[in-house]
ZATORZA-474759 format. One record per residue (C-alpha): residue number from 1; x, y, z. Coordinates in pm, 1 decimal. Example, Ala and Ser with C-alpha at 12.3 -4.5 7.8 and 13.67 -1.06 7.14 Angstrom:
R,i,px,py,pz
R,1,1230.0,-450.0,780.0
R,2,1367.0,-106.0,714.0
This chain:
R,i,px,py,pz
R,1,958.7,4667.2,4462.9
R,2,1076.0,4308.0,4360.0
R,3,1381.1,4164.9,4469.7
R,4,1498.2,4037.7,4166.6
R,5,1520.1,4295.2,3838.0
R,6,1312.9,4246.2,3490.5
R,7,1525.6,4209.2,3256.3
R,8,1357.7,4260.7,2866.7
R,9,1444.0,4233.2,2530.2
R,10,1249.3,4280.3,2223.1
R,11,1267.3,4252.9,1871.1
R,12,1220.5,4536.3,1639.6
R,13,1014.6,4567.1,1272.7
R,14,1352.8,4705.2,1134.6
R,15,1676.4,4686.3,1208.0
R,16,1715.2,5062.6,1034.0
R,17,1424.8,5198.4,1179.7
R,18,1296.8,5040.4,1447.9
R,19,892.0,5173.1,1508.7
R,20,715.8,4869.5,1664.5
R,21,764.7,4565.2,1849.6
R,22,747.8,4210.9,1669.4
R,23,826.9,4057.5,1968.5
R,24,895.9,4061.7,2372.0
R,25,1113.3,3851.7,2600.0
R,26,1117.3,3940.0,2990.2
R,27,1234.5,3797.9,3318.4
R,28,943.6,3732.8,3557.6
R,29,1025.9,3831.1,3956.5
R,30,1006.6,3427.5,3976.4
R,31,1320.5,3387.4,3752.7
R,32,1098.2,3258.9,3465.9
R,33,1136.2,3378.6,3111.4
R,34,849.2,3455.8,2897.8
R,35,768.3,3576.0,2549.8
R,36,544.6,3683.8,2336.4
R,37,475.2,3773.8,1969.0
R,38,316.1,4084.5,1893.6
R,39,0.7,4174.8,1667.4
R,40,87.9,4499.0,1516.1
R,41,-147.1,4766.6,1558.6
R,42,-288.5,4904.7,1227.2
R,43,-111.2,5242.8,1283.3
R,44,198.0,5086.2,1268.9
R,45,173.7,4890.9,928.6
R,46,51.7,5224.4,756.9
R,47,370.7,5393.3,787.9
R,48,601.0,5122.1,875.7
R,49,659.5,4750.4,709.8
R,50,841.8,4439.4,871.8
R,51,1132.4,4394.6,724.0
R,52,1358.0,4056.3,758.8
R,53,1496.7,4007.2,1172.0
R,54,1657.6,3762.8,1339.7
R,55,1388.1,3534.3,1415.7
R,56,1233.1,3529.9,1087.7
R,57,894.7,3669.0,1220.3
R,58,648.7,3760.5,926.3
R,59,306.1,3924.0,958.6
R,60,136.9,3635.4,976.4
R,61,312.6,3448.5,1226.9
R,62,199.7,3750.7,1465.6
R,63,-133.8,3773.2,1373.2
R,64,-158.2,3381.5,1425.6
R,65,58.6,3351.8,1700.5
R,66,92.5,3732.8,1898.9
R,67,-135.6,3886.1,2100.8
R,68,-284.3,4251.4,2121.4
R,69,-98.1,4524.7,2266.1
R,70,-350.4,4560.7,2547.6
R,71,-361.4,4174.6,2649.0
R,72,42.5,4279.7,2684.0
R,73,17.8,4541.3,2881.1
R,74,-239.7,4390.1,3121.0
R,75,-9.2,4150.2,3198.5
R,76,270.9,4398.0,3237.0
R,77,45.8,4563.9,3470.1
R,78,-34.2,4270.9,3690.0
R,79,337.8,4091.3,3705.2
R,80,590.3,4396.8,3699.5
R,81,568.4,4571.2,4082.8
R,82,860.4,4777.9,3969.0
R,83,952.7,5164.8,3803.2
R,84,1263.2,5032.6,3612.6
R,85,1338.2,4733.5,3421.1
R,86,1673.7,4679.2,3191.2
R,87,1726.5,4651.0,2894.6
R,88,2114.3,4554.8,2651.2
R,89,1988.5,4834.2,2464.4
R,90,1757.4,5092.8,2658.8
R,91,1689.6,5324.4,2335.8
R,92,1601.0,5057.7,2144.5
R,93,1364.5,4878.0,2394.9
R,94,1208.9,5233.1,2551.3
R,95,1128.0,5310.4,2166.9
R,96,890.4,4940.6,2138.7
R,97,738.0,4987.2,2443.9
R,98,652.8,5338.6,2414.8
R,99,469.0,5234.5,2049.7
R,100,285.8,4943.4,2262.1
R,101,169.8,5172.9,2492.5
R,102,72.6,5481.6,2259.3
R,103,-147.4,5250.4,2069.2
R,104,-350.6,5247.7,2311.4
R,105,-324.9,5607.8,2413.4
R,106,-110.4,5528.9,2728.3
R,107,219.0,5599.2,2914.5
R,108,472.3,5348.9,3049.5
R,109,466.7,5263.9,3348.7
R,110,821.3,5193.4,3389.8
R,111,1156.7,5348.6,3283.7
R,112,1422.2,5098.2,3095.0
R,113,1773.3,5145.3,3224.2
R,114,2086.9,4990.8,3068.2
R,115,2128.5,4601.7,3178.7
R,116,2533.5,4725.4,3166.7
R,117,2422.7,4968.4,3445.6
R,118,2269.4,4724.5,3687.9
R,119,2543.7,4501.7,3674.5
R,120,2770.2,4795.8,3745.3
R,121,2597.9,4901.5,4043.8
R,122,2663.2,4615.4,4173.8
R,123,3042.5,4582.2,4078.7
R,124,3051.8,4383.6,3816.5
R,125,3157.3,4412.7,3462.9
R,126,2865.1,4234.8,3266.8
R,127,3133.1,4176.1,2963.2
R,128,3412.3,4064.3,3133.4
R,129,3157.6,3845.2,3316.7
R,130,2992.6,3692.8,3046.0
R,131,3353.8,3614.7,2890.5
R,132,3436.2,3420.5,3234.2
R,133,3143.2,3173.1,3228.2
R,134,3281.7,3140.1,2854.7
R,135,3032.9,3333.5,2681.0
R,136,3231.9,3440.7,2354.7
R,137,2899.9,3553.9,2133.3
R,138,2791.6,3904.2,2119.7
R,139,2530.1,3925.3,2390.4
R,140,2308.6,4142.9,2117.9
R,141,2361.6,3851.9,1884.8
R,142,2210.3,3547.0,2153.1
R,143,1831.6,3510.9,2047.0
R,144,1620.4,3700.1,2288.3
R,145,1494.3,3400.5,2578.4
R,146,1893.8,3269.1,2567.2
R,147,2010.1,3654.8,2664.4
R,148,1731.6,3678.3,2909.4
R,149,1824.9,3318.5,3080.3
R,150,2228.8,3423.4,3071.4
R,151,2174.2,3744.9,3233.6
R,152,1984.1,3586.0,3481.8
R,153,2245.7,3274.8,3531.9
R,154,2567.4,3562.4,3537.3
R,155,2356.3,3756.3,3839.2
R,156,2372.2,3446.3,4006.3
R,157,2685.8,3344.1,3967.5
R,158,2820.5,3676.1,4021.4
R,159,2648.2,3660.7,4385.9
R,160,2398.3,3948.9,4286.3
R,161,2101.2,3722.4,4327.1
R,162,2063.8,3450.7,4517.7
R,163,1856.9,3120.2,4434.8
R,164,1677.1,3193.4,4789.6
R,165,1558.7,3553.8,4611.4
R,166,1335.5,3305.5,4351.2
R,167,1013.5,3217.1,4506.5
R,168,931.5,2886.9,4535.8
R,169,684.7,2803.3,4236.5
R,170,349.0,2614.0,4410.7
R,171,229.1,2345.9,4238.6
């Protein structure tokens, strides 16, 4: 199992009714953040439409810029070594990534657990945290790679991780 936690957001087709992924933001087990924009499958877009998010993301920007569920998922495959990765909201994400892996007639290969839950495991109260390092906006309101980079900066400041936990990137 790693030693440090994934930590993954995403960004829904609807705020209303969430069905698909538009896009996904993760923590690597080298402390690196990475994202990608997601091609919807054509299952999706029959019964579901893209309504107006966060980021702006339109159907074209995805189909220019995302990649296919299963490029996703390979890569998924080959970086997470773990059974649980967290999630702010663990519904939410567990809905997107079930939808990215039944397109392709699959089954996760991870649970999501609340990020709220890992923290307090480990004795700390993400919220009160956050407010200490002066973090006053709604985490579910910081775009997707800032939330990923702050949860990651409060686990080390809250001594959960340790910079000697992050592998030393080779050149």
């Amino acid at each position: 199992m790693a030693s440090l936690p994934i930590f993954m957001t995403a960004v829904a087709n609807s705020s209303d009714e969430p069905a698909f992924p538009l896009l996904y933001t993760w923590s690597t087990v080298e402390a690196q953040v990475k994202e990608v924009l997601v091609i919807p499958d054509d299952e999706w877009l029959e019964e579901h439409t893209i309504e107006a998010n966060s980021l702006d993301l339109d159907e074209q920007q995805l189909y220019e810029f995302g990649f296919e569920a299963s490029d996703i998922l390979a890569e998924w495959t080959s970086e997470f070594d773990t059974d649980v990765i967290y999630g702010l909201e663990p519904e939410l994400l567990n809905t997107l990534i079930e939808a990215t892996y039944d397109s392709k007639g699959l089954e996760p290969s991870f649970e999501v657990h609340s990020i709220h839950s890992w923290f307090e495991e480990r004795g700390v109260n993400l919220d009160d945290a956050m407010l200490e390092q002066g973090q006053t906006t709604p985490l579910h309101l910081l775009p997707p790679d800032e939330l990923i980079i702050q949860l990651l900066q409060t686990a080390v400041e809250q001594e959960l991780i340790s910079p000697s936990d992050i592998p030393a990137i080779e050149d």
